[in-house]
C-alpha positions as CSV (number, residue, x, y, z in Angstrom):
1,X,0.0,0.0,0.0
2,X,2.9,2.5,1.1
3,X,4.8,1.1,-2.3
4,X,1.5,2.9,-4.2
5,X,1.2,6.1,-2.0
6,X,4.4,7.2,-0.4
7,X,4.0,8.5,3.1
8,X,0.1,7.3,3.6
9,X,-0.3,8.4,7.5
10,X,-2.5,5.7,7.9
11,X,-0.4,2.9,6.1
12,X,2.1,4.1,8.6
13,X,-0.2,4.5,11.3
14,X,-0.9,0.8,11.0
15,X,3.0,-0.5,10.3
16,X,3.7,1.1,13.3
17,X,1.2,-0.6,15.4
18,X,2.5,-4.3,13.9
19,X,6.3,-3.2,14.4
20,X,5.3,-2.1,17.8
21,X,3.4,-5.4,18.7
22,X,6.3,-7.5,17.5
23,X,8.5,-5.2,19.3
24,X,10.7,-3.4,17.2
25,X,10.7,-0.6,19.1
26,X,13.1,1.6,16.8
27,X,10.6,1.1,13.3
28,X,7.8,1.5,15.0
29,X,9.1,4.9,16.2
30,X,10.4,5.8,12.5
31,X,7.0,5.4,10.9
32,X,5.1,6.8,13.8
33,X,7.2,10.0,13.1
34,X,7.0,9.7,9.6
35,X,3.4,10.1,9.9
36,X,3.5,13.3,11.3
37,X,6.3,15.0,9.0
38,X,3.6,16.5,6.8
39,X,0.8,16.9,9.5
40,X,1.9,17.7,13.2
41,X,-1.4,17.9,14.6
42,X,-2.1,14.1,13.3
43,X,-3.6,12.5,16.6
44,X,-2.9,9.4,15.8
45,X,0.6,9.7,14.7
46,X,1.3,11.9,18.1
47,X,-0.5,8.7,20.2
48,X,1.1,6.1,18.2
49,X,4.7,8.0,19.1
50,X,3.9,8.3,22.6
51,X,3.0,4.8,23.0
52,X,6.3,3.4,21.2
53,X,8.1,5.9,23.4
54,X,6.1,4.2,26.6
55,X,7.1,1.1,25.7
56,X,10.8,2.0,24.9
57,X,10.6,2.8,28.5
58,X,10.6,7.0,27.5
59,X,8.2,8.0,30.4
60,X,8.3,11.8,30.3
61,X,8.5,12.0,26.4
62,X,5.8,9.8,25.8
63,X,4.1,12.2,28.5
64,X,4.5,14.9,26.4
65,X,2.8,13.4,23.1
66,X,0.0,12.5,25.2
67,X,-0.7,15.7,26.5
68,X,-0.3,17.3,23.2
69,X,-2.9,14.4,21.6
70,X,-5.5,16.2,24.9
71,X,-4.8,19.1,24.0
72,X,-5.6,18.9,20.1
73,X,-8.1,16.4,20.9
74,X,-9.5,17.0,24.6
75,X,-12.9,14.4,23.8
76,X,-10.2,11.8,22.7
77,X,-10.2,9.8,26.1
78,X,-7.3,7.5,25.5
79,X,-4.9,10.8,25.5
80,X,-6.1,10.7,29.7
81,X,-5.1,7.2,30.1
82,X,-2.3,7.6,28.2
83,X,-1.6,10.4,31.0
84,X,-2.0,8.5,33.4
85,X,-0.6,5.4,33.0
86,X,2.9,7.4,32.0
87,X,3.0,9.6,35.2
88,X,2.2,6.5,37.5
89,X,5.0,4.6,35.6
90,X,7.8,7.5,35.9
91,X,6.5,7.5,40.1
92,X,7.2,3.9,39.7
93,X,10.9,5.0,38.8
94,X,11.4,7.4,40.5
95,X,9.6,6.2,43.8
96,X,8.4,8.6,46.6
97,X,10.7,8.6,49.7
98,X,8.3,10.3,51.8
99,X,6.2,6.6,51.5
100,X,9.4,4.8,52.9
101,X,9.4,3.8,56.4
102,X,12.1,1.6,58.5
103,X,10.3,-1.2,60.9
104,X,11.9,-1.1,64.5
105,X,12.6,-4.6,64.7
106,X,15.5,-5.8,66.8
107,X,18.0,-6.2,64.3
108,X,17.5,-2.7,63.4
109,X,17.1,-1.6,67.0
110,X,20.7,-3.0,67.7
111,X,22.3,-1.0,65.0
112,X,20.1,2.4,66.1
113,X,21.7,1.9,69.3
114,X,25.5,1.4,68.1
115,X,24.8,4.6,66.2
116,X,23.4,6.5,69.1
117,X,27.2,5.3,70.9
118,X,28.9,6.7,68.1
119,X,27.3,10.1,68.2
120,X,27.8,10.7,71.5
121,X,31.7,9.6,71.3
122,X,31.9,11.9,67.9
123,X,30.3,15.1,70.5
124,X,32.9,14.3,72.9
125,X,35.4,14.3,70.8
126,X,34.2,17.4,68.3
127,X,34.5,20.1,71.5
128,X,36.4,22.4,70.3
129,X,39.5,23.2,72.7
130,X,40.9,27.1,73.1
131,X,43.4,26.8,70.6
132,X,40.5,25.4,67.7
133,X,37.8,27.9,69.0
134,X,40.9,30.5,68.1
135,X,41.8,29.1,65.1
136,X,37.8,29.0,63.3
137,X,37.5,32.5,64.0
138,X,40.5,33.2,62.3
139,X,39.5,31.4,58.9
140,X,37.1,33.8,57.0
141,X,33.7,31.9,56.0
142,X,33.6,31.8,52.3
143,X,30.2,33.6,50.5
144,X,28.4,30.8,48.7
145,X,28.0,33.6,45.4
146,X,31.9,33.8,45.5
147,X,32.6,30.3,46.2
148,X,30.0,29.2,43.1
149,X,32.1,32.1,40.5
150,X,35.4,30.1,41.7
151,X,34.2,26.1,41.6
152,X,31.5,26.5,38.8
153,X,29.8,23.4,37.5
154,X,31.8,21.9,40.8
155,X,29.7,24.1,43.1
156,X,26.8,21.5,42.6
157,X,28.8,18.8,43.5
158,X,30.9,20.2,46.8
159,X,26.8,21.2,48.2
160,X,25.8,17.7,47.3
161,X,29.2,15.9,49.4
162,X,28.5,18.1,52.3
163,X,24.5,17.3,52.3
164,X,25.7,13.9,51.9
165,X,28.1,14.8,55.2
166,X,25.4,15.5,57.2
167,X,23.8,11.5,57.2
168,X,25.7,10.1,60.1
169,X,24.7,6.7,59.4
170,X,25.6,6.5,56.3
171,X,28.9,7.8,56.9
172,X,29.8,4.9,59.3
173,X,29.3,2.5,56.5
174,X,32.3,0.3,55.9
175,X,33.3,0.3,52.0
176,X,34.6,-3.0,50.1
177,X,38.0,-1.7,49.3
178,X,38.4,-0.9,52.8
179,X,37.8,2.9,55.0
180,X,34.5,4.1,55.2
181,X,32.5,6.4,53.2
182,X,32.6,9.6,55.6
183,X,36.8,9.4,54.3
184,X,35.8,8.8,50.6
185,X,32.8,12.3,51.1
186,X,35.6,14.3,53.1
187,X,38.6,13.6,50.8
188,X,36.0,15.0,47.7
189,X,35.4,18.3,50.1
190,X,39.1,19.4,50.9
191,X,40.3,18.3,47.3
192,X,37.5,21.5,46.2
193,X,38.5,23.4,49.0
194,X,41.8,23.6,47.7
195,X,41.3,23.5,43.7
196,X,38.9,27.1,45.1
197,X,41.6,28.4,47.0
198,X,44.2,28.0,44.0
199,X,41.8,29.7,41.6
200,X,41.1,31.7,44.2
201,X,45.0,33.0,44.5
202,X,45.4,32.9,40.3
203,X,42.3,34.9,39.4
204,X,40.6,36.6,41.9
205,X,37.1,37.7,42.0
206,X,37.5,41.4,41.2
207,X,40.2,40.7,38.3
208,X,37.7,38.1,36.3
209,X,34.6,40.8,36.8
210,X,36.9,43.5,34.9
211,X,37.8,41.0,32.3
212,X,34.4,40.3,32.0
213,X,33.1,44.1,31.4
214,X,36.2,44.7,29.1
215,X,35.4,41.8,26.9
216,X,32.1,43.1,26.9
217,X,33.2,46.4,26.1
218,X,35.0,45.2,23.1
219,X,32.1,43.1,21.8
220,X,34.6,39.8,22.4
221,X,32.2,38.4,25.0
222,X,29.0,37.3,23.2
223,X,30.2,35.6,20.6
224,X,28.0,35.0,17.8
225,X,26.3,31.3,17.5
226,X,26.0,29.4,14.1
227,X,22.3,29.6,12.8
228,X,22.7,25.4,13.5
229,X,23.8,25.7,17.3
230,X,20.8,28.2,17.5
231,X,18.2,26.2,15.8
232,X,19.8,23.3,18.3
233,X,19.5,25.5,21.3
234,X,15.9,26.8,20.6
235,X,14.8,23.3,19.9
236,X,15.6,22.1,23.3
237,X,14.3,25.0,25.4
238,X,11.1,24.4,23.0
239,X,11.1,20.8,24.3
240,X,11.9,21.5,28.0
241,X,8.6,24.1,28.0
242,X,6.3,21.2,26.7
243,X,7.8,18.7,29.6
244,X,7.1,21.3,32.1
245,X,3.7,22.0,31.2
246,X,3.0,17.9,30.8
247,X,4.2,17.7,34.2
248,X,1.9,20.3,35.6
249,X,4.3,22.7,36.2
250,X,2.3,25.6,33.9
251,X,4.3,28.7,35.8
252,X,7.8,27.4,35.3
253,X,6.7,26.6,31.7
254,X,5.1,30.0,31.1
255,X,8.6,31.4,32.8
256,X,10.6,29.5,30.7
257,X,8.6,30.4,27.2
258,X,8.5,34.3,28.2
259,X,12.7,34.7,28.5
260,X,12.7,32.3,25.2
261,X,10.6,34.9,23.3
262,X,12.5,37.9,24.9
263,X,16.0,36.2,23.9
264,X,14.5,35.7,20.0
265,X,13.0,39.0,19.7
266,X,16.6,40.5,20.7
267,X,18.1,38.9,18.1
268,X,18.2,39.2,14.4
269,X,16.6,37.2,11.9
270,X,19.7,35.7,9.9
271,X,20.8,34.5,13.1
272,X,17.3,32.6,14.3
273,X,16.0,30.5,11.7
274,X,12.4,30.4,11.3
275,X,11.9,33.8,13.6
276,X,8.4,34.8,13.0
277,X,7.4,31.3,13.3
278,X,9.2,30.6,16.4
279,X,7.8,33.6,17.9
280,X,3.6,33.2,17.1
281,X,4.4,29.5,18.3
282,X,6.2,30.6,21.9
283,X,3.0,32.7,22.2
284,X,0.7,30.3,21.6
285,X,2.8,28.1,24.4
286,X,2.4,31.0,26.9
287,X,-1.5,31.2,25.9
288,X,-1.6,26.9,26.6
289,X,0.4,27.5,30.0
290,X,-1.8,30.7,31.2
291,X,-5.2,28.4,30.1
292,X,-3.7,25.3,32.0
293,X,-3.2,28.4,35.3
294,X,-6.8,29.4,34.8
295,X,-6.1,33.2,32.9
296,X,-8.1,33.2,30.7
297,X,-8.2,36.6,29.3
298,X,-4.3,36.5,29.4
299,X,-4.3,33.7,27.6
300,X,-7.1,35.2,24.9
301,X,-4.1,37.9,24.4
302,X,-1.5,35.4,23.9
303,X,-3.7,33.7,21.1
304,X,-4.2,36.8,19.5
305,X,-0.7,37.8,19.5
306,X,-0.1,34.3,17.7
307,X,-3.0,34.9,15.3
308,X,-1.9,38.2,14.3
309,X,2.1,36.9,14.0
310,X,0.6,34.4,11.4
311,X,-1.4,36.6,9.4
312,X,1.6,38.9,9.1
313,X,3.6,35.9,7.8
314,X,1.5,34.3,5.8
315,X,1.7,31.3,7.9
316,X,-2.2,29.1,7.0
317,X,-1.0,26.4,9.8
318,X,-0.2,29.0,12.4
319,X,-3.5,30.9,12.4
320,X,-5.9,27.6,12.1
321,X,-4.0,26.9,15.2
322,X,-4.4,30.6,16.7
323,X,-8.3,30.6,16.0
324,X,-8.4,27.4,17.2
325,X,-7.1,27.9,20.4
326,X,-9.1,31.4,20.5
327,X,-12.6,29.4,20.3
328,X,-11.9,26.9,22.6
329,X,-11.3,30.3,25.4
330,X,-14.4,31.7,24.3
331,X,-16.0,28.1,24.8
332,X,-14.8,27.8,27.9
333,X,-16.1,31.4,29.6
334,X,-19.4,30.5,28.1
335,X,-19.1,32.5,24.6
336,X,-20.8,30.3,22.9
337,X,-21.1,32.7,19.7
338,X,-17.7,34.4,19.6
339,X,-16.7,30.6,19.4
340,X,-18.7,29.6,16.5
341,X,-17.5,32.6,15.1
342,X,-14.2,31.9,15.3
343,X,-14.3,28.1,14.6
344,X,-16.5,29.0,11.1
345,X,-13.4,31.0,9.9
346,X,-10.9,27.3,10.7
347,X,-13.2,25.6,9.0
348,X,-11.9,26.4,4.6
349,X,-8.6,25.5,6.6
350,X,-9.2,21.8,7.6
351,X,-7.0,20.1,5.7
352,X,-8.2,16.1,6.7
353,X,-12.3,14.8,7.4
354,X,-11.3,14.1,10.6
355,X,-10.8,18.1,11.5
356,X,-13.5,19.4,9.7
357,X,-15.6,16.5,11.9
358,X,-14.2,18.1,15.3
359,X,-15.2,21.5,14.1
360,X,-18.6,20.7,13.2
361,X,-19.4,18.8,16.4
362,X,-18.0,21.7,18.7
363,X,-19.8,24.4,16.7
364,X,-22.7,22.2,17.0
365,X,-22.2,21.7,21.1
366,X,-22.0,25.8,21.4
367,X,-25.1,26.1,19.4
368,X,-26.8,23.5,21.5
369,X,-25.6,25.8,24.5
370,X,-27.1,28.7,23.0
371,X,-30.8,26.6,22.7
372,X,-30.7,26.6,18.7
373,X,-30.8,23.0,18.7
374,X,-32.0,23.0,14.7
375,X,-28.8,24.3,13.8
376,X,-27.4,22.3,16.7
377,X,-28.7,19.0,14.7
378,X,-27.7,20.2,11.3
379,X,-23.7,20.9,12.5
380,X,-23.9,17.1,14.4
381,X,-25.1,15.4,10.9
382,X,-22.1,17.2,9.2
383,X,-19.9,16.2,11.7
384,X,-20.7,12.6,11.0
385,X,-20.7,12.7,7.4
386,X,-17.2,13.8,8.3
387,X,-16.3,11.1,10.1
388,X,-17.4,9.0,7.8
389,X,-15.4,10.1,5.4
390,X,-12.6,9.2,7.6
391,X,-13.9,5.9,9.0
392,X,-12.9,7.4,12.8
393,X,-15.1,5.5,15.2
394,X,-14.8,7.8,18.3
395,X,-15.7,10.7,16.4
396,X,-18.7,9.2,15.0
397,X,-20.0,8.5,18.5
398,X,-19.2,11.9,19.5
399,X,-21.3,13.3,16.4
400,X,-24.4,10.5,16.9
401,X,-24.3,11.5,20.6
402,X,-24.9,15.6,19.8
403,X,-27.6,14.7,17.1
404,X,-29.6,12.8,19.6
405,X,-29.3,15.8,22.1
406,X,-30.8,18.2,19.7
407,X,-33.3,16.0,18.8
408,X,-34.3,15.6,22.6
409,X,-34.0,19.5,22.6
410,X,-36.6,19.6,19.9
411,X,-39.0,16.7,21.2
412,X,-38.2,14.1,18.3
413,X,-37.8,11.3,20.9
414,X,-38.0,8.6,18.1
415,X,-35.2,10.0,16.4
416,X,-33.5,10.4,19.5
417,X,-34.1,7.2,20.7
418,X,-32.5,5.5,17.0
419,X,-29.5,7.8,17.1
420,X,-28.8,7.6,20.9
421,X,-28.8,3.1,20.0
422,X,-26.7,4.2,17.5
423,X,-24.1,5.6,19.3
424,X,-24.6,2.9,22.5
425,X,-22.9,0.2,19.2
426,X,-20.2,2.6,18.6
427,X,-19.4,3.0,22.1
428,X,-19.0,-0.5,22.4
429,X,-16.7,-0.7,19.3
430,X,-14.4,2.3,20.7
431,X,-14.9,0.6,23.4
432,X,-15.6,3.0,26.0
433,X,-17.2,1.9,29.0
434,X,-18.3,5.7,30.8
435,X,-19.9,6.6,27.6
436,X,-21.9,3.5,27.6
437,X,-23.2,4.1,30.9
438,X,-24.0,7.9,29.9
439,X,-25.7,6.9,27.0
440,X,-27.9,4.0,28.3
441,X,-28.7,6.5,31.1
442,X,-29.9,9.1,28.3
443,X,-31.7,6.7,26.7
444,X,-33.9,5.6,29.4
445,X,-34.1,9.2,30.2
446,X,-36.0,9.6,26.3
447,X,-37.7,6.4,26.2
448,X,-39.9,8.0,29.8
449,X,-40.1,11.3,27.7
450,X,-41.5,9.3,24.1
451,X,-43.9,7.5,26.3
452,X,-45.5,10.3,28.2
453,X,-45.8,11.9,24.5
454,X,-48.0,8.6,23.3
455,X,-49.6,8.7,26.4
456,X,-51.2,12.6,25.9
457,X,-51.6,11.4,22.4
458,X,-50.2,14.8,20.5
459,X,-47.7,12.7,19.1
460,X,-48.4,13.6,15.3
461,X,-49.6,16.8,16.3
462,X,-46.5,18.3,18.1
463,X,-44.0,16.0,16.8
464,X,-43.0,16.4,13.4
465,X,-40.4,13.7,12.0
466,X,-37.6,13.8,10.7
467,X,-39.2,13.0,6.7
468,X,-41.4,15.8,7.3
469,X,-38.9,18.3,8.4
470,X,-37.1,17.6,5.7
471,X,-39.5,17.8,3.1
472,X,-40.6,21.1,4.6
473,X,-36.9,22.1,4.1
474,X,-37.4,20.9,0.6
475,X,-40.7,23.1,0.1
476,X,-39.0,26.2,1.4
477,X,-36.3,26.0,-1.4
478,X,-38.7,25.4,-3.7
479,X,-40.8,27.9,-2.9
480,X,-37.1,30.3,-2.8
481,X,-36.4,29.0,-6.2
482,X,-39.6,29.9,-7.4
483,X,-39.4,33.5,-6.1
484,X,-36.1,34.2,-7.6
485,X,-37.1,33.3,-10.9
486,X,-40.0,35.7,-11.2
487,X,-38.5,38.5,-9.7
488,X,-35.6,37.9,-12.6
489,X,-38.6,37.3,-15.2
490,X,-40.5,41.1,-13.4
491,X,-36.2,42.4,-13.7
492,X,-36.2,41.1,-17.4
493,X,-39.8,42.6,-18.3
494,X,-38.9,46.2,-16.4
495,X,-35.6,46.0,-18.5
496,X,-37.6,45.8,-21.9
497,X,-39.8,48.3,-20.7
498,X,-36.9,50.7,-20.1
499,X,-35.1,50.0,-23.2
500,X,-38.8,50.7,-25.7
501,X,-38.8,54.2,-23.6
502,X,-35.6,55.2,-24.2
503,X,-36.2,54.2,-27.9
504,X,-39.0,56.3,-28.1
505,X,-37.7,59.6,-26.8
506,X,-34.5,59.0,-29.1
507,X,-37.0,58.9,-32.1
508,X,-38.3,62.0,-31.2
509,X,-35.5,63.4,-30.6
510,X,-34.5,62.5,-34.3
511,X,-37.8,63.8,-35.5
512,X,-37.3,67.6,-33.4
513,X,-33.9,67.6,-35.4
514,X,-35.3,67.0,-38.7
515,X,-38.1,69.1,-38.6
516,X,-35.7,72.5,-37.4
517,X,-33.0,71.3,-40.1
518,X,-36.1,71.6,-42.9
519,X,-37.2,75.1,-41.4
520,X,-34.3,76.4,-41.8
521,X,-33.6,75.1,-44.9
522,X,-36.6,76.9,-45.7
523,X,-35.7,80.2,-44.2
524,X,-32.4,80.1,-46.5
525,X,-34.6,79.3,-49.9
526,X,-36.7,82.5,-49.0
């Protein structure tokens, strides 16, 4: 199939899933990303990736495709498993030490009380005599800023072996290769203790702070970056935003993305590749990171700032994205029509079925909020044309689900009662057992509601079906058609009309001029 069209995302899709369940790992990956070289916002492909990534053992990066499957695809509830199952597996591995607890059983009470012995000889002998209480307040306490511009990267480590320092019982711990481990931690200390006080004597403090401003000063100290090491650079901050924010940590995310932005708008374009682009999409990150904090009108401004970076740019991806994002605010702070507003505009955009089926069904869902539940009924039927076209399962629940509601909405119980049976079958293919119970619930819910109808007997009366509003809708055009043509046959008729007028005052017109042109040829003759 691939062999008769290249790069099919669901050929690849569905190699994947066969590499993956015979557990080549590594081509299951390749196509998985394959899939989404042309389309990034291809669910499948980003929940195919995180779930080879989950089974390579990648915990946090397949955490990061899941969340950006919700996000694209928040009905989608395998993305929340997916979620879930990856944080619990990286607690797994990492573990929680607050949850560990040592049992005071005898052997470990013996060894308690040999350490208690050995702390109280270690106090005896640590009292400081005259001479020592002399001597410590002649050595000057070194400033942790001063001491971190001398040791560096080692800084880290000399904090860590003194933290380590401060665990008595681990420090009595006899090592294989003989001593014990409080030697090993206090030989690492004074070996940086002295490597700081030798840089200390070669380049002090003040001396590497002068160099510094006269480097700067000559323009030697920021030295320029190839556009590759840049691209490189941006790529990883890019990816570190989207962990944060998959691990719930939206302020440190939002943090991160806002001195990102600063740094690329400071610099020039022939040194950032892809500027404009890099810029609407940090915005749109900060918008995501402000909705996940709960601002919402902060985040409204992000979107907008991304939206009008695109439009600018010329950049059709980047603003289907922007109004995207800008609708799903306004559906969330109950703007039902600013959303359908804004969602209408994505919708010449869509580039797959499977979009244009999402759009329809959350256009349909705001106008359902709203009470039109005609138009309500009319986006859910386009929605699963949609996803027929695209053979997607979930989405055709999702649109049989929001037809049904309308027709509840409008009292076409029967209808209802089809659709919402519809839907209970393709729950059970997805299969997804909450929606079941939701829509068995709903349906017993109609089926009262359908029967009280019989019972009052206005059934026909008040009820129309679905064949009759639909051959009303035909009528109506009809009758539209109908209209048109005889106001063009009236426009046609008024246009002849005009034409033999302005005929006849032309010929008298001709006729005036004639007659004056023989009078006063006449005149002359006499």
């Amino acid at each position: 199939a691939l062999k008769l069209r290249a790069g099919d995302k669901q050929c690849l899709i569905t190699r994947s899933k066969c590499f993956l369940k015979l557990g080549d790992t590594e081509n299951s990956l390749k196509d998985a990303e394959a899939s989404l070289q042309r389309d990034k916002a291809f669910t499948e492909g980003l929940y195919q990736k995180a779930e080879t990534l989950y089974t390579m053992g990648d915990f946090e990066f397949a955490l990061v495709f899941y969340h950006r499957g919700r996000r694209l695809r928040p009905d989608q509830h395998k993305f929340q498993l997916g979620i879930n199952k990856a944080e619990e597996a990286i607690m797994n591995c990492i573990g929680n030490p607050a949850s560990v607890k040592l049992e005071n059983k005898e052997e470990l009470g013996f060894v308690s009380r040999q350490a208690e012995s050995r702390r109280n000889n270690q106090k005896l002998q640590n009292i400081p005599t005259k001479d020592q209480k002399g001597t410590k307040k002649k050595q000057r306490v070194k400033n942790p800023k001063t001491e971190r511009e001398l040791l560096g990267q080692l800084y880290d480590d000399k904090t860590f072996l003194e933290k380590l320092l401060k665990d008595e019982d681990l420090m009595q711990i006899n090592m294989r290769q003989g001593g014990k481990v409080e030697d090993l931690v206090l030989d690492g200390i004074s070996y940086l203790n002295q490597r700081r006080d030798f840089w200390q004597q070669q380049k002090p403090i003040y001396a590497r702070l002068y160099e510094r401003r006269l480097l700067q000063h000559r323009g030697i100290g920021a030295r320029k970056r190839k556009p590759a090491e840049v691209a490189r650079a941006i790529a990883k901050d890019m990816e570190d935003i989207e962990l944060m924010l998959a691990r719930g940590s939206a302020e440190e995310s939002c943090r991160k993305a806002e001195r990102l932005l600063k740094k690329i708008q400071g610099r020039p374009e022939n040194e950032v590749p892809n500027k404009s682009e890099l810029v609407g999409t940090l915005h749109s990150c900060i918008g995501n990171a402000q909705v996940e904090m709960g601002q919402m009108e902060a985040a409204l401004r992000s979107y907008r700032r991304d939206l009008d970076c695109a439009r600018q740019n010329a950049l059709p991806d980047s603003v289907s994205r922007a109004l995207d994002n800008i609708g799903r605010v306004y559906a969330r702070t109950s703007r039902f029509q600013q959303a359908i507003n804004t969602w209408e505009k994505r919708i010449p955009m869509a580039k797959s079925s499977l979009e244009k089926a999402c759009l329809f069904h959350d256009i349909g869902r705001c106008y359902l909020e709203l009470g039109e539940a005609e138009t309500a009924q009319d986006c859910g039927e386009k929605s699963l044309e949609s996803a027929d076209e695209e053979g997607d399962v979930e989405w055709q629940l999702h649109a049989t689900v929001l037809v049904a509601q309308a027709q509840v909405k409008l009292k076409d119980y029967r209808s209802a009662i089809l659709n919402f049976e519809k839907a209970l079958e393709k729950a059970k293919l997805v299969p997804d057992q909450a929606a079941q119970n939701t829509i068995i619930a709903a349906l017993d819910k109609v089926s009262k509601s359908y029967i009280k109808q019989l019972s009052k007997g206005g059934k026909e009366e008040t009820v129309p079906s679905q064949k009759d509003r639909d051959s009303s809708r035909k009528n109506t055009k009809n009758k539209l058609e109908k209209d048109r043509e005889r106001e063009e046959g009236e426009q046609r008729v008024g246009n002849q009309d005009e034409k033999t007028k302005e005929e006849a005052k032309n010929d008298r017109k001709n006729t005036k001029t004639n007659k004056l042109k023989k009078d006063k040829e006449r005149e002359k003759g006499e």
